[in-house]
N, C-alpha and C positions, 0 to 999 in steps of 0.2 A: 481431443487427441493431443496428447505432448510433441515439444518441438523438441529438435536434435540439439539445438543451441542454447538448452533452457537454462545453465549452470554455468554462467560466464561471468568472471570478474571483472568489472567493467575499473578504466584506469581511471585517476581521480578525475581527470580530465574528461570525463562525461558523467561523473556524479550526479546523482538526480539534487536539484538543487532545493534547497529549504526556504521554507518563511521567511520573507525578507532580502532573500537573493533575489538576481536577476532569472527570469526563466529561458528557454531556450529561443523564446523570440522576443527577448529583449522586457517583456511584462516583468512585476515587483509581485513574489507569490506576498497573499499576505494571510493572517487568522483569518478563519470563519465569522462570517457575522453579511450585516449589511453591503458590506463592500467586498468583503471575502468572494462569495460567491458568486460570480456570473449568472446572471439569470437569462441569457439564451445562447443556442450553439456557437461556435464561433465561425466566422467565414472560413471561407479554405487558404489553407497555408497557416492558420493562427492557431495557437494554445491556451485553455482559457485552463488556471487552477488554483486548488481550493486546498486547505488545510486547516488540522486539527489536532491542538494540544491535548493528548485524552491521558485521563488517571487510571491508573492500572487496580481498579474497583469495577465490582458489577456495574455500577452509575455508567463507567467510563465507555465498557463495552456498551451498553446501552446506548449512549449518547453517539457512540461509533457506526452504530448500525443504522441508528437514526441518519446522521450525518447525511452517510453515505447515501442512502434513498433519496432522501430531503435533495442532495447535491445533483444526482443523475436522473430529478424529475427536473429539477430546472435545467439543464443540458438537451431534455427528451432523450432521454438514456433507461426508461424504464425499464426498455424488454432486458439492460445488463445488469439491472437493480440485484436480482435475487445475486448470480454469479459473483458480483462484485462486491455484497455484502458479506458473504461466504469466504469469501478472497482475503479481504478485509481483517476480518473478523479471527481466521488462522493465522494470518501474521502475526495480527498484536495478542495471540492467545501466545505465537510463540517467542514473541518478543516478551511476555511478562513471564513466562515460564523458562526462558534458559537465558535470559542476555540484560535483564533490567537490575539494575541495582539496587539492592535494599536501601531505602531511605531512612535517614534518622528517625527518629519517634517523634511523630507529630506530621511529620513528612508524609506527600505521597507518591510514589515514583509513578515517573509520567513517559507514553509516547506520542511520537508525532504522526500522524496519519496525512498522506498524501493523496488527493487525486486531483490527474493534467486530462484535456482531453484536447484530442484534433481528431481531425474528420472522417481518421480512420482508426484510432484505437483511442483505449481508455487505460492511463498509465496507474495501478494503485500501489503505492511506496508507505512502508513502518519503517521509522528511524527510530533506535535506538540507543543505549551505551555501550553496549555490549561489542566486544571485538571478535568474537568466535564467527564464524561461519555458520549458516543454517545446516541442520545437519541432515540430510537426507542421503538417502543409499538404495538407487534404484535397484529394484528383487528384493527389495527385502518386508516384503507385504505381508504378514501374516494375518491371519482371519481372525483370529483372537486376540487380539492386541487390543490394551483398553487405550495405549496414548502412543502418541508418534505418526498418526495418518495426517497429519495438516496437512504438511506440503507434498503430500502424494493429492490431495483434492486441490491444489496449488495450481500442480503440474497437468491435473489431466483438465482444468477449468481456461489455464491461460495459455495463450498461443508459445509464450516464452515468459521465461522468471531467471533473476535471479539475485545478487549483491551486488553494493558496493562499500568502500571502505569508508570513514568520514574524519580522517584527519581531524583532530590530533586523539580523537578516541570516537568509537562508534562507528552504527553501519548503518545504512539501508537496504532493507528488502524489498525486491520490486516484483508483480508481477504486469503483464501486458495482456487487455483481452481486446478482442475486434469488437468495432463499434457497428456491424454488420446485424441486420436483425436478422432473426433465425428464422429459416422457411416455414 
C-alpha cells in the first residue's frame, strides 16, 4: 500500500548521504567490497550501509541486482531481497532512462546505488546527474502502456519514496521498505 507522504522533497539538510560522507550515525559510507559491506545486522539504534558505483550496461544492472541480494543476505534481510531488488533495479532503470548523461565515447555513464539499514527499515537510494524530478502522476495507469510503470511498482512496494536535490547538480531517489518479515 502506498503512503500519503511518499513525494516529498526533502531539504538538503537531510540529503541521503554518499560514499565517503558521514552517515547518520556518524559511520564513513564507503564502496562495496570487503569492507563495504557489513556482514551482520546492526545493534539497535545503529545504521550499517553499503554502496555501489554501477555502469549503465546490462553488466551494471546485473551486478545491481546481484549487489543487492548479496548485501541483504548478509544483513538477514532475505525475505526484502526480491522487493528491494525490484525497487533497485526501477530506479536505476530510470535513472539511465531520463536523468544520466551521455558520456563521451569511450566513456560509460555511471550511478550510484545506495542501501542503509536499521532495525526497522531498509533505505535504497539512486544518485544520479540528472536535475529533473522523477516523473510520476498518480491515476495515471493505463493497462497498455509499454514504459512509465516503475515508480508506480515504487510506490505500491515502499512504505514512502521520494527525492532529493544534490547540490551543485544531481539528485537522489529514495525509496523506504519495512525491515518487518511478512506474515
Amino acid at each position: 500500500m502506498s503512503s500519503p507522504a511518499n513525494h516529498v522533497l526533502r531539504p538538503p539538510s537531510q540529503a541521503v548521504p554518499e560514499v565517503g560522507d558521514a552517515g547518520p550515525a556518524g559511520e564513513t559510507l564507503r564502496r562495496p567490497g570487503p569492507v563495504g559491506v557489513q556482514r551482520r545486522p546492526p545493534g539497535r539504534g545503529s545504521v550499517v550501509s553499503a554502496a555501489l558505483l554501477v555502469s549503465c550496461s546490462a553488466e551494471g544492472f546485473a551486478r545491481a541486482r546481484a549487489f543487492t541480494r548479496e548485501t541483504l543476505s548478509c544483513w538477514s534481510l532475505d525475505h526484502r531481497s526480491d522487493d528491494a531488488t525490484l525497487v533497485i533495479t526501477e530506479l536505476a532503470a530510470n535513472a539511465v532512462a531520463h536523468a544520466v548523461l551521455r558520456p563521451a565515447a569511450g566513456g560509460a555513464a555511471e550511478v550510484w546505488l545506495g542501501l542503509s539499514f536499521d532495525p526497522t527499515h531498509l533505505l535504497v537510494t539512486v544518485s544520479d546527474p540528472g536535475d529533473e524530478p522523477p516523473a510520476y502522476t498518480p491515476g495515471d495507469v493505463t493497462a497498455l502502456r509499454e514504459h512509465g510503470r516503475g515508480l508506480y511498482i515504487v510506490d505500491a512496494l515502499a512504505q514512502e519514496w521520494g527525492w532529493t536535490s544534490r547540490p551543485p547538480a544531481g539528485k537522489t531517489v529514495w525509496a523506504k521498505l519495512s525491515t518487518t518479515p511478512p506474515p
